[in-house]
N, C-alpha and C positions, 0 to 999 in steps of 0.2 A: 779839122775843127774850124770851123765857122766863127766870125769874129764876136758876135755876138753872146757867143757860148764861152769862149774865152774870155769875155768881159765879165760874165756872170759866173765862171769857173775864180775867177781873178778878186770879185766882188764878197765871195764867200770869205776869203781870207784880211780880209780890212779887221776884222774884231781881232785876229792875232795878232797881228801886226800893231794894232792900238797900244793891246793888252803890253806886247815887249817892246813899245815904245814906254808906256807909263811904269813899268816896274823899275829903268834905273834911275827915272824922272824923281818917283820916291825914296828908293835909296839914298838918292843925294840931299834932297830936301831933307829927309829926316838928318840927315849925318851934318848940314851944314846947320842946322835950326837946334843939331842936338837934342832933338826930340826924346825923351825918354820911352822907353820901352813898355812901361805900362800905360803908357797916353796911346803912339805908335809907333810899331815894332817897324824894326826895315825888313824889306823881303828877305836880307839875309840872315836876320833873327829869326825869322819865322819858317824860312827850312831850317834850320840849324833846331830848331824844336823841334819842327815834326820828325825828322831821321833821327831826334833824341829818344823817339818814344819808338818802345819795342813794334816792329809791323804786325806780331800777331794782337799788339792790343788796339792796336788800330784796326784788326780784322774783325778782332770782338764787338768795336761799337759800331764799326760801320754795318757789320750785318745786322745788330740788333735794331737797327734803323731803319736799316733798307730792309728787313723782314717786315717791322709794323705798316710802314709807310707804301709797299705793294699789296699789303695783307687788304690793310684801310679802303685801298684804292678798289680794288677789285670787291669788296663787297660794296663798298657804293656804287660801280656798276653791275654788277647782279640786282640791286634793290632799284636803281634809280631808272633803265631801259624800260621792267614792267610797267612802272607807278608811270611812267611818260606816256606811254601807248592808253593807260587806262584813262591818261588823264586826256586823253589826243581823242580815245574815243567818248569819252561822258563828259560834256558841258558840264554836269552838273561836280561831278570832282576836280575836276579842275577852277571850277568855280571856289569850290571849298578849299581844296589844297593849296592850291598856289597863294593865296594870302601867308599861310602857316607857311609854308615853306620859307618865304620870304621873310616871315616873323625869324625862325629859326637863324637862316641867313644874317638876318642883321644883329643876331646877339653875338656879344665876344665870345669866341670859344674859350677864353686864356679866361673869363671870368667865372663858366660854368666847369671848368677844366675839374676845380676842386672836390667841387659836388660829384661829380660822377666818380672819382678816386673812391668818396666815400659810400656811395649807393653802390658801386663793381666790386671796389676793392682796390689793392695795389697790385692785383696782377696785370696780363696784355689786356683784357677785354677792356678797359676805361681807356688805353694807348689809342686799339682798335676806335672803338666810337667818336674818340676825335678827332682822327683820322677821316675819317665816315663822314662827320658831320662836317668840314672842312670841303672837302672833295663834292659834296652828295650834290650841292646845288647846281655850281657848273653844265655837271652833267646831265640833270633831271633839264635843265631848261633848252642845252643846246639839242636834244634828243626832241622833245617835245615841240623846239623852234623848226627842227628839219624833217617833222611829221607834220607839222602844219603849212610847210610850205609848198607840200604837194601840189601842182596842177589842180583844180577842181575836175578837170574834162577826164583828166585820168580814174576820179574817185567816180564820177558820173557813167563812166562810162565801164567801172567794172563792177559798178549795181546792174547796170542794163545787163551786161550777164551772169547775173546773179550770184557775183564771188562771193566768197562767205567771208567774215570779217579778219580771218586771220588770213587767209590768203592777200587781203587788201593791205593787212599791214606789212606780209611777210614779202611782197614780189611789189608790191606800188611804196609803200609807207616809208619803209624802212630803208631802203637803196636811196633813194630822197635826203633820206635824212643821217646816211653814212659821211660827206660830208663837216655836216655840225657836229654829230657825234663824237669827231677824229680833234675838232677844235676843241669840244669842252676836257676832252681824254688830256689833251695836250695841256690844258687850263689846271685840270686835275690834279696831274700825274706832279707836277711841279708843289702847286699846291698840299697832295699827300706827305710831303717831306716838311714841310711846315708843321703840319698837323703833329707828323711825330716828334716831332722835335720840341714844339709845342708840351705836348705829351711825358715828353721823356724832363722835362724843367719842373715838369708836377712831380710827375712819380716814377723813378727809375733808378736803377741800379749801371744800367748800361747803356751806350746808344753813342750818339754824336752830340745829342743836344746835353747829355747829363754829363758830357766829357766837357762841351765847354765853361755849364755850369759850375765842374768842378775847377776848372784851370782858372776862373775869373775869381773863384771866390778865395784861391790862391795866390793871387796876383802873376798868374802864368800866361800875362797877354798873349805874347808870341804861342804860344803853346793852343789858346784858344783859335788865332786866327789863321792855323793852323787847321784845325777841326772846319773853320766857316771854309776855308778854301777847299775842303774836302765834302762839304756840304753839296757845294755849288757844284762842283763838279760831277758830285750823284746826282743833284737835280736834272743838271745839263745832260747827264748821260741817259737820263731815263726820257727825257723831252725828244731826246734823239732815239730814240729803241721806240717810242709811240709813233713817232716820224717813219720811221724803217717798216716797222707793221701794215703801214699804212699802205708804203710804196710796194710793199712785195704784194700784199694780197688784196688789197682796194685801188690799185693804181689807176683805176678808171673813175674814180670820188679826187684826180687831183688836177689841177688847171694843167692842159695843155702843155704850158711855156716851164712846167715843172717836170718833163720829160728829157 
């Protein structure tokens, strides 16, 4: 192993190493400040919660979570790859759409959250669509950014032999723009667990977000930050599985020096 490789093998683990420098940093701080536990818990308050709570009910909200939250994800790309390409090939939709989108983008989801409870209902599909709408932009733009960054001499020159336009998008367009795609997925996929969580503070019975909901309005800090550190954890793990997909079957969409 080459020294370089070892520094960047070495480099990867600094965030651990942070992470179990600062948790007995807080331990003590809280214990010497006497911080109370509904202000902040110490890390050992807050295992001492989570292994208070049964693991199947932790299985029950984490999957209801991570089911909305991959559900969300994946129909925003199913919808967001086509609407890119149509909008990569018509000036004129993209002209139109991308303003709205960007309208869309910029309204709170947490304020329109309610509305849609009441237009869906209180089952998944209102969880689903803001999930959806959370996730959809990312994607619609990094797709759309890495269709347009095509070579022109590439699109010129698979007119001159007269490709037809799905082939242009399917063998030139789209490998191009594999790339962006993997960033906004990445952007996404993080994002999706917001969405649900988001979601589940509106209307839910179940989930992670409607566990801390419930433990805060309890006064069950530890117990909450409990839930957030199991949050973070699924986000991280799922940022990492979008990572993994990338390198097994696109590893040629990845720099070089990431081999």
């Amino acid at each position: 192993m080459t020294k370089g490789k070892l520094n960047f093998s070495t480099s990867k683990l600094f965030p651990v190493f942070t992470l179990l420098a600062i948790l007995p940093i807080w331990e003590v701080m809280v214990r010497i400040f006497e911080i109370p536990n509904f202000l902040l818990p110490a890390p050992s308050a807050i295992y001492q919660a989570f292994i208070a709570v049964d693991p199947s009910r932790w299985g029950l909200h984490l999957w209801a979570t991570l089911r909305v939250a991959i559900l969300g994800f994946c129909l925003s790309l199913v919808i967001s790859l086509p609407l890119a390409i149509f909008m990569v090939k018509s000036k004129f939709l993209a002209k139109t759409l991308y303003p709205i989108l960007v309208i869309i983008q910029s309204t709170p989801v947490v304020a329109i959250a309610p509305l849609l409870v009441v237009i869906m209902g209180a089952g998944e599909a209102p969880r689903l669509a803001i999930t959806c709408l959370i996730t959809f932009f990312p994607l619609v733009v990094s797709a759309t950014t890495g269709m347009m960054s095509t070579p022109e001499e590439l699109i010129e020159l698979s007119k001159s032999l007269k490709a037809s336009a799905v082939k242009e998008v399917w063998h030139i367009r789209l490998p191009y723009a594999v790339p962006h795609i993997f960033s906004g997925m990445k952007v996404a996929i993080t994002l999706a667990i917001i969405g649900a969580v988001v979601a589940e503070f509106v209307a839910a019975e179940q989930g992670l977000g409607y566990f801390v909901q419930f433990s805060t309005s309890y006064f069950k800090i530890p117990q909450a930050f409990a839930a957030l550190l199991l949050l973070s954890t699924l986000s991280l793990l799922l940022f990492k599985t979008v990572q993994l997909i990338q390198y097994l079957f696109f590893r040629w969409s990845l720099p070089k020096d990431k081999f």
